[in-house]
N, C-alpha and C positions, 0 to 999 in steps of 0.2 A: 666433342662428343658429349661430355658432361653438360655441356651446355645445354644442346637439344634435348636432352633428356629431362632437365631441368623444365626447362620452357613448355615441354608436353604437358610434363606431369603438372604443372600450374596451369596450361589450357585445361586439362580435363577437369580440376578443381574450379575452375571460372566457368568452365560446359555445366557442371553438375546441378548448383542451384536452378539453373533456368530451366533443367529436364524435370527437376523436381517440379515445381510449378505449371508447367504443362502438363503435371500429370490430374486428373481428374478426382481421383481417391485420394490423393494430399489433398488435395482444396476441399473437396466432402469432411476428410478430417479434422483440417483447420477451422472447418466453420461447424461443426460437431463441439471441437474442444472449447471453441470460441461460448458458443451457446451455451454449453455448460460451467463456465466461469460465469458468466453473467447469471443465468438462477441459485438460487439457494437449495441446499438440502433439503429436504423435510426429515431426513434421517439424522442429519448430524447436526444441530444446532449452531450456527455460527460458522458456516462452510460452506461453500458451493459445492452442485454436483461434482465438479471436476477435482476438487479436492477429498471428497468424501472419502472412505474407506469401506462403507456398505454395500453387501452385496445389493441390497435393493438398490441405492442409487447408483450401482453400476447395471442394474437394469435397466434404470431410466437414461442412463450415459447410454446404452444398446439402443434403446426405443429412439433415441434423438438420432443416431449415426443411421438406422433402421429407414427411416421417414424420410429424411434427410437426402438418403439414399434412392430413396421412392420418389424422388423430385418436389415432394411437399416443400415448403418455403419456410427460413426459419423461423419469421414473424408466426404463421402459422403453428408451426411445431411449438412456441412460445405460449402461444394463446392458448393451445389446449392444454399442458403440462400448467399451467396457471390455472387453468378452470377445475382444473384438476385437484389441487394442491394447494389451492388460495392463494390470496397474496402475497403470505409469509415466502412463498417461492421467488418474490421480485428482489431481484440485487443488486439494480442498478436503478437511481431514484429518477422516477416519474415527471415529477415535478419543479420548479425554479428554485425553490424552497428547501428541496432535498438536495441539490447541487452548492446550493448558497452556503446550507448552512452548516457543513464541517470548516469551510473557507471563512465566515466570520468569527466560529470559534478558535480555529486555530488563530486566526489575524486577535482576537479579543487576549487569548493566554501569551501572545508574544508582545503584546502591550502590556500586559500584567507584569510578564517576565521584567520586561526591561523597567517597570518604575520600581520593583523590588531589587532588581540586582541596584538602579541608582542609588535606593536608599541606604541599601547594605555598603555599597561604598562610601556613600557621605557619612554612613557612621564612622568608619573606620579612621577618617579622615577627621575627625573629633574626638575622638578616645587617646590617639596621641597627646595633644593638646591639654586634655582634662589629667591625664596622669605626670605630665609634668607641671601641670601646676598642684596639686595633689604635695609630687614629692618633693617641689619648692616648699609649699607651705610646713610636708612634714620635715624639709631640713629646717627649716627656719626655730619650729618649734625644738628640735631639737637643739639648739645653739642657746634656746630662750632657757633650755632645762639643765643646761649645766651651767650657766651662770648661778 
């Protein structure tokens, strides 16, 4: 009996994501939240709508789900909230060049990384070497100072 009860209650967990997704107001909302991760605030400097805190940009999170709702398309709803708000609104880069280039810089600073961490161990690996010849030579002087 434990058993069947078990196995239900795990069908009904395997039924539920797939009810969700047919449902119409989940997908409206995913592609609402979605839209708004990708623009920027114009309220919050360095944040997307979906992050914001502002009541304004929780208007424009309304306006988006609003439209959205209205069957308008998100390209759409994109392009005016841009014309709207400039370009400062765009958060995902346009360009080959805006994609490329956090990718060369990271790849540029973990080549840096690595010739710095090399040389910091080839130092290391030399300071041995220099301190005992160092404290050979200062035994040496010392043997020379008590004769």
């Amino acid at each position: 009996m434990k058993l069947g009860a078990l196995a239900l209650v795990l069908a009904l967990f395997a039924a539920a994501p797939a009810r969700a997704q047919d449902d119409p107001e989940v997908a409206l909302a995913r592609q609402a939240h979605e839209l708004s991760r990708e623009l920027m605030s114009p309220y919050c400097p360095g944040r997307t709508l979906a992050d914001c805190p502002s009541p304004d940009a929780g208007a424009v999170r309304d306006e988006i789900r609003t439209a959205l709702r209205g069957g308008e398309s998100a390209e759409s709803v994109r392009a005016r909230i841009e014309s709207r708000f400039g370009a400062q609104v765009i958060g995902v880069p346009t360009t080959l060049i805006g994609w490329s280039l956090p990718i060369v810089v990271l790849v540029a600073g973990a080549i840096a990384l690595a010739f710095a961490l090399r040389r910091a161990v080839s130092r290391t690996r030399v300071e041995p070497r220099i301190a005992s010849d160092v404290a050979a030579r200062l035994e040496q002087e010392l043997r020379n100072s008590e004769r």
